[in-house]
C-alpha positions in Angstrom: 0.0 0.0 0.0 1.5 3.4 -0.1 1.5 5.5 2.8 -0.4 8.9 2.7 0.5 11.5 5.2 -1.6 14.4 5.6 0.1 16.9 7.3 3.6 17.0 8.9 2.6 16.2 12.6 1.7 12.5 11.1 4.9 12.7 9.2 7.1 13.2 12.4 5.5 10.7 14.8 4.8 7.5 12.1 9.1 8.3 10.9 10.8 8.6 14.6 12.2 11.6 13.2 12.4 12.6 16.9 13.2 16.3 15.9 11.6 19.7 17.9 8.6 21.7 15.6 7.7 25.0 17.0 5.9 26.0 14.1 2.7 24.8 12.9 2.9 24.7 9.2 6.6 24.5 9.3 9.7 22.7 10.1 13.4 22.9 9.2 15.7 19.9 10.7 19.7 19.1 10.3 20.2 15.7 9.5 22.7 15.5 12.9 19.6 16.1 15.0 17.4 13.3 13.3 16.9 10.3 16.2 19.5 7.5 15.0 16.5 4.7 14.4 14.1 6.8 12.6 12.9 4.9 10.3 14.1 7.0 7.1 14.2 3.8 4.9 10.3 3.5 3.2 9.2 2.3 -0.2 5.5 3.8 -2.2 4.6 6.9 0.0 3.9 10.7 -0.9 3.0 13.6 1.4 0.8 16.4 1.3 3.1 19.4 2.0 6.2 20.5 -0.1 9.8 19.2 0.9 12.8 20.7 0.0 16.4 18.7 1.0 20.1 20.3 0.9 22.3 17.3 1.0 26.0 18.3 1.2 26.9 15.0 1.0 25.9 11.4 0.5 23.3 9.7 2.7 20.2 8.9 1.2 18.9 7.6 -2.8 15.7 8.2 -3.4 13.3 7.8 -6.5 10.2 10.6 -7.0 7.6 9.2 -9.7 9.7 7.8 -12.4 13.0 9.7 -11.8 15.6 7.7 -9.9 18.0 10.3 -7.8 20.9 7.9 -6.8 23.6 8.4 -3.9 24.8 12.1 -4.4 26.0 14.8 -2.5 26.0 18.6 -3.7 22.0 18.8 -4.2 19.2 20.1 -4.1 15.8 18.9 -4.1 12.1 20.9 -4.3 9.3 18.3 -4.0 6.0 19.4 -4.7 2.9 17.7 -2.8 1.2 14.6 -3.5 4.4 13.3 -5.7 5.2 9.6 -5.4 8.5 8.8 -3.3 10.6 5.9 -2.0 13.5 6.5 -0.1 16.4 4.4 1.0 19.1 5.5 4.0 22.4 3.7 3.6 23.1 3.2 6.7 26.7 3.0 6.7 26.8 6.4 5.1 23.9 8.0 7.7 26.5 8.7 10.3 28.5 11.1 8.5 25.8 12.3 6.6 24.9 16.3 6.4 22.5 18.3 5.1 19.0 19.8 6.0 15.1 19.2 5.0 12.6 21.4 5.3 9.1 20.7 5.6 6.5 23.3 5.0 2.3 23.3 4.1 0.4 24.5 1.1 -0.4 27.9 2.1 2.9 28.7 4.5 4.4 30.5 1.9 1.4 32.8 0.9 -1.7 32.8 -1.7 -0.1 34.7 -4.5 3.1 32.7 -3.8 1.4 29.2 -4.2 -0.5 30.5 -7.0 2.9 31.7 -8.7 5.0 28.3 -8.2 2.4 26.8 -11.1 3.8 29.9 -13.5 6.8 28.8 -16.1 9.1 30.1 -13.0 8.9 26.8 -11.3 9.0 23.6 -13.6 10.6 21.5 -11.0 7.2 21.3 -9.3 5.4 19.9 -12.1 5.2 16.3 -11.4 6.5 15.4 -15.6 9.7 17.2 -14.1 12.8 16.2 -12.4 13.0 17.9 -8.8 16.6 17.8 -8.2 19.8 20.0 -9.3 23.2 19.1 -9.0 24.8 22.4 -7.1 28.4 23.9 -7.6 30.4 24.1 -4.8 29.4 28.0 -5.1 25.6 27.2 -5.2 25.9 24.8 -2.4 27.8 27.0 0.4 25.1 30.0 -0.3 22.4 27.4 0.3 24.1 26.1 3.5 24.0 29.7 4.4 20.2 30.3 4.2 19.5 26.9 5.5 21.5 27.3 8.4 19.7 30.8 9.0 16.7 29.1 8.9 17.6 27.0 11.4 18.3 29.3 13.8 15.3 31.5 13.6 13.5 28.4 14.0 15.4 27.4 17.4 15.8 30.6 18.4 12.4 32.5 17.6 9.9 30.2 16.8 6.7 31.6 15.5 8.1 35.3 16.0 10.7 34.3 13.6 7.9 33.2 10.9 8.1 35.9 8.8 11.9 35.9 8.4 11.6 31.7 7.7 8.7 33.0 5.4 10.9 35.4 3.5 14.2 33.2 3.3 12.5 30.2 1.9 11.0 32.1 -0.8 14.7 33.0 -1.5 15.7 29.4 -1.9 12.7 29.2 -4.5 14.4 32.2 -6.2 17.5 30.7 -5.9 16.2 27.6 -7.9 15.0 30.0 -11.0 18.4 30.6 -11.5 20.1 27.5 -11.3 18.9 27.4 -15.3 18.1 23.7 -15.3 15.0 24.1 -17.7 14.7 27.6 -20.6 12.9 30.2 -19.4 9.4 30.6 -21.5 8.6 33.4 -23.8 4.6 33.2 -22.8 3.4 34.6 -20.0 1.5 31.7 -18.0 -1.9 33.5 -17.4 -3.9 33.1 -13.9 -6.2 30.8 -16.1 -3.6 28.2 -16.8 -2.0 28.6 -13.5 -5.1 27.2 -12.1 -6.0 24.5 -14.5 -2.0 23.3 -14.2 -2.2 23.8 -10.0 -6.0 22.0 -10.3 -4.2 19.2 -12.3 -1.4 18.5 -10.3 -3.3 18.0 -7.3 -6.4 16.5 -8.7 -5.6 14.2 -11.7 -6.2 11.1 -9.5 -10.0 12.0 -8.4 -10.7 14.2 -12.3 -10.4 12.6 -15.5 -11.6 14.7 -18.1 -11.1 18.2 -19.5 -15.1 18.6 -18.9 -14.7 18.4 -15.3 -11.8 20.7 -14.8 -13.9 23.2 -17.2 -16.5 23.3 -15.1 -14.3 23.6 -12.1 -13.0 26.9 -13.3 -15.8 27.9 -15.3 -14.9 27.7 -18.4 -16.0 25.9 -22.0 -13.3 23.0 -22.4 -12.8 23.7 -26.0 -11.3 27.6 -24.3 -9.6 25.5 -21.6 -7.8 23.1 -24.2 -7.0 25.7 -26.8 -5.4 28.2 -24.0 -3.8 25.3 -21.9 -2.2 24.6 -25.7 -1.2 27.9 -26.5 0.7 28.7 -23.5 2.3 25.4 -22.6 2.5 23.6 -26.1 0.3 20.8 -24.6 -3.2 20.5 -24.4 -5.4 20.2 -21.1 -6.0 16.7 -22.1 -2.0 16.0 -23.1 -1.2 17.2 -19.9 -3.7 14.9 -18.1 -2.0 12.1 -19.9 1.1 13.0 -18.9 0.2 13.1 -15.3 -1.4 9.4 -15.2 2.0 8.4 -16.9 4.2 9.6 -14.6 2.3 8.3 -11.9 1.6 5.4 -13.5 5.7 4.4 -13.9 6.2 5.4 -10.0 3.7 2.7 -9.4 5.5 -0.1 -11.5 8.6 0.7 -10.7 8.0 1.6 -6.7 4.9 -0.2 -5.7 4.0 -4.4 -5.9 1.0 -3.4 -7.0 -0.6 -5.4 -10.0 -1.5 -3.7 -12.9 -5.2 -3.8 -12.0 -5.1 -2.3 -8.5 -2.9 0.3 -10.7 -5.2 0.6 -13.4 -8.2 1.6 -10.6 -6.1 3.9 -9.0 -5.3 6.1 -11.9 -9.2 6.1 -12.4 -9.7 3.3 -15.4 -13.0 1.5 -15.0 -11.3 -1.4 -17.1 -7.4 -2.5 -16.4 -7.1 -3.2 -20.3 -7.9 0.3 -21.0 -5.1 1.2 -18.5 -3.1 -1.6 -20.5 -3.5 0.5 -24.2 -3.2 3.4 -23.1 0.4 2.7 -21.2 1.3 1.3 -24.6 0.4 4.2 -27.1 2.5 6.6 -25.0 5.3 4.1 -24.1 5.7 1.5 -26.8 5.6 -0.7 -24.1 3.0 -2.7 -21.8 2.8 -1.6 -17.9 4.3 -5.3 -17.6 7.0 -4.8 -20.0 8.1 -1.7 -18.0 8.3 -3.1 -15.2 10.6 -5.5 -15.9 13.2 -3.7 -17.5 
């Protein structure tokens, strides 16, 4: 089964994690502070609050959907909500290992914030996206910097220091935008889009169709498709597809799961639909994929 937590709290207690969290919506830890037996080490889970981690060096591998981040140190990761994870702590590397994660809920960052991240600022939150970059050693020391800041308005202030944790982690979101890893768009992402795209990344398990998102945000779906098209060279429909498939190879690859219980969980009322249409975008059957 995968493993679904819902806010950070549930997080904390089901991991060990045995860190301090004085804020509600928030929480920053350094990977020396983690209790030694937390139980770091889990396969098929995703969260509901975004998670960024600075590892200076090696500790962890991890997979998110269907990108495989191996042992590395020198990165930095920005993981958007609801993405499918499996982690694995090599313990003979844990000891030594440094870095910080930082945990943080929907809305901790502001409205106009949130509703930016969906803009063409921030592709490493789209879920057809890789979350990672590889830092510099330049990159990597001004993060340290920040995070350690972080840190200490969080030990030292606690919810008085909010604002200033508020305003340094939308730096480390800045930051990102200009490590370059994906060209900057021409097109203006209008509020429109922004919606559908944030809608879609959060919804594509419980809405299927371009009809229902439509009528979500008001709107005709012939508009919704031609100006999802326009300004992100996919349609709302190709970009619903691409979703399911993402998931869909996190599942294989992550999860025991048979292709049926896979099938129903992406929404198909019939596994052989599931089974066709895994094969018209991948040239290969869920089955296949797996195996390889």
């Amino acid at each position: 089964m995968i493993k679904d937590y819902k806010n950070i709290d549930n997080y904390i207690r089901i991991t060990q994690l045995g860190v301090d969290k004085p804020l509600d919506d928030f929480l920053i830890y350094n990977y020396q502070d983690v209790n030694p037996d937390a139980l770091l080490t889990q396969n098929s889970y995703r969260h509901h609050f975004y998670e960024l981690t600075l590892e200076i060096n090696e500790g962890c591998s991890f997979q998110v959907d269907s990108f495989n981040l191996p042992l590395q140190g020198n990165r930095l990761s920005i993981i958007a909500p609801n993405r499918l994870q499996s982690n694995v702590a090599h313990r003979d590397l844990l000891q030594e290992s440094k870095g910080f994660s930082i945990f943080f809920e929907r809305d901790f960052l502001g409205i106009h914030f949130n509703e930016s991240m969906f803009k063409s600022d921030f592709h490493f939150l789209r879920p057809d996206f890789n979350p990672s970059f590889e830092l510099s050693d330049k990159q990597l020391k001004e993060l340290i910097n920040i995070f350690s800041i972080i840190n200490y308005e969080q030990k030292e202030y606690g919810s008085s220091g909010k604002e200033t944790i508020r305003n340094l982690t939308k730096v480390i979101f800045e930051k990102t935008k200009g490590l370059n890893k994906y060209p900057a768009k021409s097109i203006e992402i209008s509020p429109l889009v922004s919606k559908f795209l944030e809608l879609s990344y959060s919804s594509f398990l419980q809405l299927h169709t371009v009809k229902e998102y439509a009528l979500r945000l008001s709107v005709t779906p012939k508009h919704l498709t031609e100006i999802v098209k326009e300004q992100t060279g996919l349609t709302a429909l190709e970009t619903l597809r691409n979703l399911k498939l993402g998931y869909a190879k996190g599942l294989l690859k992550l999860t025991n799961l048979s292709v049926k219980q896979i099938a129903f969980e992406l929404g198909f009322d019939n596994p052989e639909y599931f089974n066709v249409f895994f094969k018209k975008l991948t040239g290969e059957t869920p089955n296949q994929f797996r195996q390889n």
